[in-house]
Backbone as CSV, one residue per row, in Angstrom:
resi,resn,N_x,N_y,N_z,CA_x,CA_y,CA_z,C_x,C_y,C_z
1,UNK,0.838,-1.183,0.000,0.000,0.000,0.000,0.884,1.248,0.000
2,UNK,0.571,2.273,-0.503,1.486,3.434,-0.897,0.807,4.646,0.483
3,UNK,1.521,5.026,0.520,1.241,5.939,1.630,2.110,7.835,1.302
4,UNK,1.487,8.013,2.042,2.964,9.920,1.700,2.645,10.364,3.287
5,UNK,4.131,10.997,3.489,4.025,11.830,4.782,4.906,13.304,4.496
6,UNK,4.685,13.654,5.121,5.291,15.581,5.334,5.922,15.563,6.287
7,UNK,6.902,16.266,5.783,7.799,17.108,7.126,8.331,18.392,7.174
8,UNK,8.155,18.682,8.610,8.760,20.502,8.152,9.646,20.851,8.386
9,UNK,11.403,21.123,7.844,12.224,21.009,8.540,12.452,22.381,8.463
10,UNK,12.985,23.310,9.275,13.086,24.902,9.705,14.694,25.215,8.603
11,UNK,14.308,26.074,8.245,15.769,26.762,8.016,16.349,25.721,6.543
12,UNK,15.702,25.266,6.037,16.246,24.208,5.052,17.011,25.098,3.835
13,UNK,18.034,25.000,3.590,18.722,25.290,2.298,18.962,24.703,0.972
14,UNK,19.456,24.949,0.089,19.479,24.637,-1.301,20.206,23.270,-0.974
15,UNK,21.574,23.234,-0.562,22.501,22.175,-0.271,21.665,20.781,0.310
16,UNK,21.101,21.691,1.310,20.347,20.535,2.413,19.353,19.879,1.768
17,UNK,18.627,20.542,0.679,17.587,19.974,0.102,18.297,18.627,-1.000
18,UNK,18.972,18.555,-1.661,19.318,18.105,-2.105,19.944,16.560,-1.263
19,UNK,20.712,17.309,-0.387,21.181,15.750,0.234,20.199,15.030,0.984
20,UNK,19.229,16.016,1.586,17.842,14.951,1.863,17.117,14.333,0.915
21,UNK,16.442,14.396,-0.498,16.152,13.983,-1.541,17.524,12.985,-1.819
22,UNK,18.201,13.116,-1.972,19.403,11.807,-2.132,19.243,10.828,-1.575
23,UNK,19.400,11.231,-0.006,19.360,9.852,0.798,18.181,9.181,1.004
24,UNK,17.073,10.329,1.014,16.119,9.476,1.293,15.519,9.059,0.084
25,UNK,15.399,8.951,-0.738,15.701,7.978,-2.196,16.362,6.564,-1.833
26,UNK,17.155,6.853,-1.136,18.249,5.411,-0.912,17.156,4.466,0.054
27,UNK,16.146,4.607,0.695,15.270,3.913,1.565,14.437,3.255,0.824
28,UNK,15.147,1.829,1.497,14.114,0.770,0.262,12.386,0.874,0.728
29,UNK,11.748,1.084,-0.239,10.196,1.771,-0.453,9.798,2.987,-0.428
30,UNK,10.768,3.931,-0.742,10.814,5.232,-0.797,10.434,5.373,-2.474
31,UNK,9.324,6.010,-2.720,8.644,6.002,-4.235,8.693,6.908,-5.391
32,UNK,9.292,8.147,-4.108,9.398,9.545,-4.242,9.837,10.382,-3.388
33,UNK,10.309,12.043,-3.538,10.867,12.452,-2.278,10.440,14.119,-3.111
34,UNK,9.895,14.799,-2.560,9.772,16.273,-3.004,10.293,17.263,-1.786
35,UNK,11.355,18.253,-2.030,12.007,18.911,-0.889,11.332,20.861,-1.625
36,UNK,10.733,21.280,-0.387,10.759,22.944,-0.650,11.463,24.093,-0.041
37,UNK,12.484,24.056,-0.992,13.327,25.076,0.171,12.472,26.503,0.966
38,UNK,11.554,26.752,0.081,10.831,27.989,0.433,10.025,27.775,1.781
39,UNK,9.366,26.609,1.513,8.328,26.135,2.893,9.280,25.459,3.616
40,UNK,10.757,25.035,3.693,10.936,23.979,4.633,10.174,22.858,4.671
41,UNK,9.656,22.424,3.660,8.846,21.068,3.911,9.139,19.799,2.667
42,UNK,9.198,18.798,3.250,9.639,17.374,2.602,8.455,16.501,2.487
43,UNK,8.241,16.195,1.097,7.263,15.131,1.036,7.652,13.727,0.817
44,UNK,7.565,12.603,1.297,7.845,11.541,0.493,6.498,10.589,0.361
45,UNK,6.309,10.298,-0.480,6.229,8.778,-1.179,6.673,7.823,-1.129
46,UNK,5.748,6.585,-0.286,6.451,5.045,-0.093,5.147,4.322,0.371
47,UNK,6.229,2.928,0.165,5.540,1.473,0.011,5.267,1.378,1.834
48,UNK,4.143,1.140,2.145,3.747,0.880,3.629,4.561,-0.773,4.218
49,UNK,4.853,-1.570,3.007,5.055,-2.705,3.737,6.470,-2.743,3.594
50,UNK,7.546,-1.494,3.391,8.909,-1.595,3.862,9.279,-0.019,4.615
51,UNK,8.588,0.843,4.835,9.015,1.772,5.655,7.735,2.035,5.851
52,UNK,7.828,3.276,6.878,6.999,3.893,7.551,7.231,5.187,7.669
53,UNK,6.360,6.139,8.107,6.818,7.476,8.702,7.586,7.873,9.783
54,UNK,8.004,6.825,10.590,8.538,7.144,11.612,10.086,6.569,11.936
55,UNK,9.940,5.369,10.235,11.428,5.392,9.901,12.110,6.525,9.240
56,UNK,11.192,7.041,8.394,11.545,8.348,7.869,11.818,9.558,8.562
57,UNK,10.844,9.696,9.565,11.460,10.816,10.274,13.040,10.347,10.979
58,UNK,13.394,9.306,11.258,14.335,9.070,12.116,15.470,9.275,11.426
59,UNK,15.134,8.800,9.915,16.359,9.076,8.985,17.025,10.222,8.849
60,UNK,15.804,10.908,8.706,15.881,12.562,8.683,17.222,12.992,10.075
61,UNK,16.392,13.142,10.421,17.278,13.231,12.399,18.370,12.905,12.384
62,UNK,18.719,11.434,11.408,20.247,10.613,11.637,20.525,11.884,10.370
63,UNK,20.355,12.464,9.511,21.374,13.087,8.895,21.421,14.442,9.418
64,UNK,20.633,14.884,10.424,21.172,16.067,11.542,20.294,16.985,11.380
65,UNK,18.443,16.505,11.039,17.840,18.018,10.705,16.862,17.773,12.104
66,UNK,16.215,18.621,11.959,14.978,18.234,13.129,13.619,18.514,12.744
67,UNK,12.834,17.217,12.229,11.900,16.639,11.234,10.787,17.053,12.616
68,UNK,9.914,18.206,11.660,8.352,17.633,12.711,6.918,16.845,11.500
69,UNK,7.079,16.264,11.882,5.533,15.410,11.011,4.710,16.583,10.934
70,UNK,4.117,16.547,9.753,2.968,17.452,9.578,1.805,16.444,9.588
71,UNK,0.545,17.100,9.863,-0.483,16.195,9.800,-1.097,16.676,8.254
72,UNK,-2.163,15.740,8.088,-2.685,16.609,6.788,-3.596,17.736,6.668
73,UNK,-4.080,17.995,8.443,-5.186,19.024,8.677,-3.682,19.907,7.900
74,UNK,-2.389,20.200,8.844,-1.625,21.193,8.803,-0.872,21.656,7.686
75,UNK,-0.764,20.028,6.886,-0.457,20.428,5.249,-0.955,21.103,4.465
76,UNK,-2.142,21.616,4.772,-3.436,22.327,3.443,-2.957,23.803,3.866
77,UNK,-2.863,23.956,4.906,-2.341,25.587,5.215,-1.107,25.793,5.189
């Protein structure tokens, strides 16, 4: 089952965007990865039966940002 989650990471730059879209590409069931430097916010796309959102956020974290989950009420605004 395909799933998507958001994240908002503060202060995100051109550089940073990029190496987050890299790595997290590298996560087996990762389907997709959209980074906005303007909003600070990361979308990905993935397979439910090899990651999750909360492997994803952790990934995030292991490469040194500080990931808050968006919900989807908070995504529309």
């Amino acid at each position: 089952m395909q799933a998507s989650s958001y994240f908002h990471i503060p202060e995100l730059g051109r550089q940073d965007a990029k190496k987050l879209k890299k790595e997290l590409d590298k996560i087996p069931g990762v389907r997709s990865v959209a980074v906005s430097v303007a909003t600070g916010r990361v979308a990905v796309d993935y397979d439910t039966t090899a990651t999750d959102k909360l492997r994803l956020q952790r990934a995030i974290a292991d490469m040194g940002y500080g990931a808050l989950l968006i919900s989807n009420e908070e995504r529309r605004t």
